[in-house]
C-alpha positions in Angstrom: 139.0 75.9 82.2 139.0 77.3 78.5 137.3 80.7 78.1 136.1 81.9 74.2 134.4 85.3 73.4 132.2 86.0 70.7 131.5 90.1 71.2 129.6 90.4 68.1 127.0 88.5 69.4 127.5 89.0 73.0 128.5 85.6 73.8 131.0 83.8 76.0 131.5 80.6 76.4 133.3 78.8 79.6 134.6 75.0 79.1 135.3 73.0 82.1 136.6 69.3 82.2 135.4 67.8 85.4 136.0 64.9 87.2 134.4 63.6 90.4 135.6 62.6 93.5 134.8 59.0 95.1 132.0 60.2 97.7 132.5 58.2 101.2 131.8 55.3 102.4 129.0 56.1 104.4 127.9 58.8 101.4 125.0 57.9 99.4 126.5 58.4 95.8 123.0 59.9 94.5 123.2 62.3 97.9 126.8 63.0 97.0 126.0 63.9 93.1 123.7 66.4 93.9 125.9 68.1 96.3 128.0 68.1 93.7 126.0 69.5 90.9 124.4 72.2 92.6 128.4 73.5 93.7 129.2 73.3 90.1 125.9 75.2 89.4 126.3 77.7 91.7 130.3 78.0 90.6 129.8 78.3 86.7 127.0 81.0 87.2 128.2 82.8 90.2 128.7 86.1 88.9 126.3 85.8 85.9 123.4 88.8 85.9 120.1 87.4 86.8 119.2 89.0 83.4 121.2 87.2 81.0 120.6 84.3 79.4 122.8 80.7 80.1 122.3 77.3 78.6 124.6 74.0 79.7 126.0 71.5 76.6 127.8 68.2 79.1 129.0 65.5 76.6 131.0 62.2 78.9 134.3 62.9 77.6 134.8 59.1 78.4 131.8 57.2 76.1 131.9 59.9 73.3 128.8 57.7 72.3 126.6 58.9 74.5 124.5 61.8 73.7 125.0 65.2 75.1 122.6 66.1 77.7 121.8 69.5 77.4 120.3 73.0 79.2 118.6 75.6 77.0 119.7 79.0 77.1 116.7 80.8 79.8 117.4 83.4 82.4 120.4 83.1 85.3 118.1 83.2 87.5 116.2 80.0 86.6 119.0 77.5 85.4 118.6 76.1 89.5 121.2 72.9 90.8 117.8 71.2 90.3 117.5 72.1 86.9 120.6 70.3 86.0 120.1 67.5 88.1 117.0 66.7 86.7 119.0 66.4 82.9 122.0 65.0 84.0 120.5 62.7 87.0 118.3 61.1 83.6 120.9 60.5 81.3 123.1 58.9 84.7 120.5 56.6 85.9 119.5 55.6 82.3 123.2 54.8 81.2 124.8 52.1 82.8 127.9 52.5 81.4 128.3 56.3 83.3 130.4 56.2 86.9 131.6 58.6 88.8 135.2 58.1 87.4 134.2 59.5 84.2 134.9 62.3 83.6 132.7 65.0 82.3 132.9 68.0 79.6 131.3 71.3 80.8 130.3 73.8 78.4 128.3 77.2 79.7 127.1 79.8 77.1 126.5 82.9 78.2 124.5 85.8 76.2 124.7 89.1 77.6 121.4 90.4 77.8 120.8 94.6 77.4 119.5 96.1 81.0 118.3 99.5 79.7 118.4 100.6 83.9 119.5 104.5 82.8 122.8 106.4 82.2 126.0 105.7 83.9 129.1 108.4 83.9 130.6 108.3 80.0 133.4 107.7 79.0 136.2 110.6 79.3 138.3 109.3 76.2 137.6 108.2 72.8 134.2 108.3 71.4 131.2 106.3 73.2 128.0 105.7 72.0 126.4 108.6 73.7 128.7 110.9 72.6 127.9 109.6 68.9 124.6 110.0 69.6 124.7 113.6 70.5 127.2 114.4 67.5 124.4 112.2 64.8 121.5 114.5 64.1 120.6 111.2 62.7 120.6 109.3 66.5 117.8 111.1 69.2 119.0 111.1 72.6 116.9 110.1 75.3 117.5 112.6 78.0 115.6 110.2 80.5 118.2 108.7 83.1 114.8 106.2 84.0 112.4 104.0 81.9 114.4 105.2 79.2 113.1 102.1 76.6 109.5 103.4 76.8 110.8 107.0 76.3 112.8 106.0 73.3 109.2 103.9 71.7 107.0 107.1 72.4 110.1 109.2 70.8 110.4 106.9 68.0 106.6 105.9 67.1 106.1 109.8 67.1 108.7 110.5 64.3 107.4 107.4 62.1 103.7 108.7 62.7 105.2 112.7 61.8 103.8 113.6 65.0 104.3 117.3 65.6 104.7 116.5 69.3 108.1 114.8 68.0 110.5 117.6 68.6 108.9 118.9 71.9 109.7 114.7 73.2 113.2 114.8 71.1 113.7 117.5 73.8 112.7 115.7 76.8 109.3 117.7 77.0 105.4 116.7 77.6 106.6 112.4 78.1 105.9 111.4 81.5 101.8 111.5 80.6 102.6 109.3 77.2 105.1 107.0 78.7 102.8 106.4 81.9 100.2 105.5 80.1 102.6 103.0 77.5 103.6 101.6 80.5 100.3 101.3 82.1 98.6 99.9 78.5 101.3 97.3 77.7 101.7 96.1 81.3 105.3 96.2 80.9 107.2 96.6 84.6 110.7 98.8 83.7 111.4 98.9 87.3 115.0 96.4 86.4 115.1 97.7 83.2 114.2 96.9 79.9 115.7 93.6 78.2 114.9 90.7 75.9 111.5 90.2 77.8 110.3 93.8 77.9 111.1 94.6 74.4 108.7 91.2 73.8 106.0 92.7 76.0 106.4 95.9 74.1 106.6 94.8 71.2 103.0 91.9 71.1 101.4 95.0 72.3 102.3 97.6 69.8 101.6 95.1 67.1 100.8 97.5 64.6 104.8 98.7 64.7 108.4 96.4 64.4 110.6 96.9 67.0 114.5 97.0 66.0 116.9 97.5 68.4 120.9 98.1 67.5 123.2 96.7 69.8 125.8 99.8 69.0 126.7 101.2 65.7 127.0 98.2 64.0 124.8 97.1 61.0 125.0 93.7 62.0 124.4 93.3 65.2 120.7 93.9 65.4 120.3 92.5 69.2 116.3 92.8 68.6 113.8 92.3 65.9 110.0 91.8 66.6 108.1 89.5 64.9 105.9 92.0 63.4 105.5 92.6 59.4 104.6 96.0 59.8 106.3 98.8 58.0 106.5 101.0 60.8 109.7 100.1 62.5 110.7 101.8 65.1 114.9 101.7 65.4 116.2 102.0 68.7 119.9 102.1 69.7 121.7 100.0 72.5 124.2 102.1 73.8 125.6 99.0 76.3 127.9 100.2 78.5 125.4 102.9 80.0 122.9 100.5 79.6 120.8 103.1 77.7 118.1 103.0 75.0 118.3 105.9 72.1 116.8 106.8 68.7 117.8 106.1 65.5 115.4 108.6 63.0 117.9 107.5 59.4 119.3 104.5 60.1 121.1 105.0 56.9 123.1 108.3 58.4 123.5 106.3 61.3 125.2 103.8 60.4 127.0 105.8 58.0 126.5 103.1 55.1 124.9 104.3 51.5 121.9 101.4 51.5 119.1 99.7 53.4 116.7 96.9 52.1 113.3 98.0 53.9 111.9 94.4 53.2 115.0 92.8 55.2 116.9 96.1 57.1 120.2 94.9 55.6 122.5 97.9 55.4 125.9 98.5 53.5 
């Protein structure tokens, strides 16, 4: 098995070069395929978070002519044995050339998705993300240890609209009333977190704001960016390892960089 990491993009990728078996003589060969592929399904994604996205490349390392069949990236939780039957079991039964001698070429991406679930214990040496964000008068922290994405939205959409409620929910005061009723407008259920999907809920409902999440203090890794062309944007930090949503009110101080394009957020 080869293993590469890409952190800046919160990818890994696992290779595995496979080769089958003869099933027995008194195995069907389809029967014994399947077994086969849902072991090797539930193997490469064993201890993959329901949450994160995974997507299946399988070239036939033996007829290098044939075209790669091919998974999308969707949830864990829905790339099923039958899933990858149904790709592989098409291009097996439409190439004769394919037996099970061949071998085959296994490649799983794997995009770690944010969970946004509330604040773990922090880190003890060295400094985090949270304790960045409480040093940066430029970074808000939310003090909520629950439904912490909607609390950083109400937070943020207040200082972009110069609310003078802003300070009061800066503090952690006078939110559960605006965050129920976000919640309750948008539909959006927090009750796993907030990820890739619920910052999409959030973000076709409050059309009339962009939605730009940081994944850390890095200007280029911006993990979300709604589709929206609205000026208000609403910068949210991704503080990953306690899963936490904060505020970014200068992205500029922030990031510590001199310059930001509002037209395309690049900063440097």
């Amino acid at each position: 098995m080869r293993l590469k990491s890409f952190p800046k993009f919160n990818t890994t990728g696992r290779s595995l070069l496979i080769k089958f078996n003869l099933p027995g003589e008194e195995q069907d060969p389809t029967t014994y395929l399947k077994e086969c592929i849902t072991a090797l399904t539930d193997y490469l994604v064993d201890k993959v978070p329901d949450r994160d996205l995974v997507g299946l490349r399988i070239p036939n390392t033996e007829n290098v002519q044939d075209k790669v069949a091919g998974i999308s990236l969707r949830r864990r939780d829905q790339l099923k044995a039958d899933v990858v039957w149904s790709v592989l079991g098409k291009v097996i039964q439409s190439n004769a050339r394919f037996a099970l001698t061949d071998r085959l070429e296994v490649h799983l991406d794997h995009v770690r998705m944010p969970a946004g679930n509330g604040k773990r214990a922090e880190k003890t040496k060295g400094r985090s993300i949270s304790v960045l964000s409480a040093i940066k008068k430029s970074i808000v922290t939310v003090k909520a240890v629950f439904l912490c994405l909607a609390h950083a939205l109400i937070i943020a959409m207040a200082k972009v609209n110069g609310d003078s409620k802003f300070k009061s929910y800066s503090n952690g005061y006078g939110l559960k009333e605006p965050v129920e009723e976000l919640l309750k407008a948008s539909g959006v259920d927090l009750s796993n977190g907030g990820g890739f999907k619920e910052l999409q809920q959030f973000q076709q409902y409050l059309s009339d704001y962009k939605i730009i999440v940081f994944d850390g203090l890095y200007h280029d890794r911006v993990m979300f960016s709604g589709n929206s062309l609205s000026a208000k944007k609403l910068y949210l930090l991704y503080d990953r390892d306690n899963e936490h949503y904060n505020v970014i009110t200068n992205l500029k101080g922030a990031m510590a960089k001199r310059y930001i394009c509002n037209g395309c957020d690049t900063v440097r």
